[in-house]
DOGU-154634 format. One record per residue: chain; residue number from 0; x, y, z of N, C-alpha, C in turn. Coordinates in nm, 2 decimals. Last residue first. Layout:
- chaine_num_nx_ny_nz_cax_cay_caz_cx_cy_cz
- A_NUM_X_Y_Z_X_Y_Z_X_Y_Z
...
This chain:
- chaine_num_nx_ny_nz_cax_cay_caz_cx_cy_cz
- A_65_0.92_2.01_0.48_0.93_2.08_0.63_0.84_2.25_0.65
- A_64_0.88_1.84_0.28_0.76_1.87_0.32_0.79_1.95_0.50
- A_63_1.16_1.90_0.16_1.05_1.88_0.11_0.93_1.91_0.19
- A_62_1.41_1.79_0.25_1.32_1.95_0.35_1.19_1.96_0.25
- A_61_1.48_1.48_0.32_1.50_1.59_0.26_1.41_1.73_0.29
- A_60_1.46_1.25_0.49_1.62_1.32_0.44_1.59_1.45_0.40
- A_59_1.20_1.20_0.55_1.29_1.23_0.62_1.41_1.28_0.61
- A_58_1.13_1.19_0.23_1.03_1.27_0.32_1.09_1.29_0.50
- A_57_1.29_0.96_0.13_1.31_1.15_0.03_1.25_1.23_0.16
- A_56_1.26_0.73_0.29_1.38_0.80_0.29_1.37_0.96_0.23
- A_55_0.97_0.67_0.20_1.02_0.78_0.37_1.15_0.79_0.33
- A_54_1.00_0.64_-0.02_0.92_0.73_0.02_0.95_0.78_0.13
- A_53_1.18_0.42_-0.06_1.21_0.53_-0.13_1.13_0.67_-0.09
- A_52_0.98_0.26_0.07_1.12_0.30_0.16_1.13_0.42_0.11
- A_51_0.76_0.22_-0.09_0.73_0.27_0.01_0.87_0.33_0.11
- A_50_0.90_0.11_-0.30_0.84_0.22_-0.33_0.84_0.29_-0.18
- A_49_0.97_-0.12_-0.20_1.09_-0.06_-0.20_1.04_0.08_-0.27
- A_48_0.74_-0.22_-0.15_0.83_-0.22_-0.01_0.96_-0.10_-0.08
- A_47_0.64_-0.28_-0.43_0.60_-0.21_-0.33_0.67_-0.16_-0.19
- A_46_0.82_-0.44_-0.51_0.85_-0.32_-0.57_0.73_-0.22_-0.49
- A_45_0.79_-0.68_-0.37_0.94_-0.65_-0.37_0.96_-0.46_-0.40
- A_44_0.56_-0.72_-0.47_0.54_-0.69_-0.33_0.69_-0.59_-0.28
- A_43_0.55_-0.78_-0.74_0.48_-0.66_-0.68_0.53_-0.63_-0.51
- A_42_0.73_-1.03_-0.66_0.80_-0.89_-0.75_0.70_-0.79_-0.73
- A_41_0.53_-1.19_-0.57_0.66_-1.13_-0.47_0.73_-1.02_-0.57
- A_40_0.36_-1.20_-0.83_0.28_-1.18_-0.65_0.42_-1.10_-0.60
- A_39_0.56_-1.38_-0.94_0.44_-1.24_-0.96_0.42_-1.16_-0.91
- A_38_0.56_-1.59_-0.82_0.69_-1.54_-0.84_0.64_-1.37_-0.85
- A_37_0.33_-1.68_-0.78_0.34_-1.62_-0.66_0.48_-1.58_-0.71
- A_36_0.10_-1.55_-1.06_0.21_-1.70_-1.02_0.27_-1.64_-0.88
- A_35_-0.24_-1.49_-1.05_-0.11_-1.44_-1.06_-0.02_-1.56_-1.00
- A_34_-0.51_-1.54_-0.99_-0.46_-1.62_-1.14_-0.29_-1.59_-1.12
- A_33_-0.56_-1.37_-0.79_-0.57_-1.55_-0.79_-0.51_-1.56_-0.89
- A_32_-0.58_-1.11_-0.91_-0.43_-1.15_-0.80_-0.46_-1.31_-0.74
- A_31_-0.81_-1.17_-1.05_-0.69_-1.12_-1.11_-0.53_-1.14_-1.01
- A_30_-0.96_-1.16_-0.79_-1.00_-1.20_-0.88_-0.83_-1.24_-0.96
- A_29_-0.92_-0.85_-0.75_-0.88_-1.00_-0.62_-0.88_-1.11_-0.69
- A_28_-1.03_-0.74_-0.94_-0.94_-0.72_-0.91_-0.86_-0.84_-0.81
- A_27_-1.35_-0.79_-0.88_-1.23_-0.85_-1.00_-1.10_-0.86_-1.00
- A_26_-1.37_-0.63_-0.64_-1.34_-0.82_-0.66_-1.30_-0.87_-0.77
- A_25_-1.30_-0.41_-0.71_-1.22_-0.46_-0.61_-1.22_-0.62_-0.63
- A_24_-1.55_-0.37_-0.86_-1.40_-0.32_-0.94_-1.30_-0.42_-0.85
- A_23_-1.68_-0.37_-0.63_-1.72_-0.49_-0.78_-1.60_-0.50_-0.85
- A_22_-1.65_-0.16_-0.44_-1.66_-0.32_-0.44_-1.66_-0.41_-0.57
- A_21_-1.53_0.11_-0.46_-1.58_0.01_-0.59_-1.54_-0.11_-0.55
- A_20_-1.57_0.22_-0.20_-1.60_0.31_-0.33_-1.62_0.21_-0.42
- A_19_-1.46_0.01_-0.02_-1.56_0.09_0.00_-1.66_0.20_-0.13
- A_18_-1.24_-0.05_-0.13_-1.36_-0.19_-0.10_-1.46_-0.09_-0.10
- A_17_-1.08_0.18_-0.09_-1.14_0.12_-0.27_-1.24_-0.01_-0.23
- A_16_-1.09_0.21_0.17_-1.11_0.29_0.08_-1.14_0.22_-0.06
- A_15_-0.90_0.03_0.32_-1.03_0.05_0.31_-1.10_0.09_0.20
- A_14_-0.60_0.14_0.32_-0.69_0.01_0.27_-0.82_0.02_0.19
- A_13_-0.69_0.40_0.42_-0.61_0.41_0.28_-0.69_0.27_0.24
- A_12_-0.75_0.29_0.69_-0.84_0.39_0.62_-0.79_0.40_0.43
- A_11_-0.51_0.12_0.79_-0.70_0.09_0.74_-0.74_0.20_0.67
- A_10_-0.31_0.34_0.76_-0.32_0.22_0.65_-0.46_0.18_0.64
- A_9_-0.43_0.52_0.96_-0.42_0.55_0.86_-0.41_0.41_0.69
- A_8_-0.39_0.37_1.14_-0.54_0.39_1.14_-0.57_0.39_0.96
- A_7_-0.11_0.33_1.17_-0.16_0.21_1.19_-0.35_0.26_1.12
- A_6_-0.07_0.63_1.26_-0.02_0.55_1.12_-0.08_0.44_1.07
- A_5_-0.12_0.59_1.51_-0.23_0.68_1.38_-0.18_0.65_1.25
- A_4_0.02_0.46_1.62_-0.13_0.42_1.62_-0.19_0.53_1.48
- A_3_0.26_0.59_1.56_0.21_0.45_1.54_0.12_0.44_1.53
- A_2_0.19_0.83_1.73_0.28_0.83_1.62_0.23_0.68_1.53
- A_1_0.23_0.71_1.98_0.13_0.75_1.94_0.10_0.79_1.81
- A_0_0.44_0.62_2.05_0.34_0.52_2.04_0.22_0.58_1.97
């Protein structure tokens, strides 16, 4: 559980981070994900989920970072 929680911090903190450094850049940017068609929207999201797998599968399978 504990494992979790800091994972869980860690996403806010990663989030966070660009509101924090370049608000202005960020709202354009938000900005830009309104105009997007939600077929759009779901293929970023499709290729983010499957970045992020591909990421824990190499970093648990493999001795890389042991």
């Amino acid at each position: 559980m504990k494992f979790l929680f800091t994972l869980v911090g860690l996403v806010f903190i990663l989030e966070g981070l660009p509101y924090l450094t370049f608000p202005e850049a960020m709202q354009q940017w938000l900005r830009q994900l309104l105009e997007m068609s939600p077929s759009q929207l779901r293929l970023v999201g499709l290729f983010a989920v499957g970045l992020g797998l591909l990421i824990c599968f190499i970093t648990l399978r493999s001795g890389l970072f042991s």
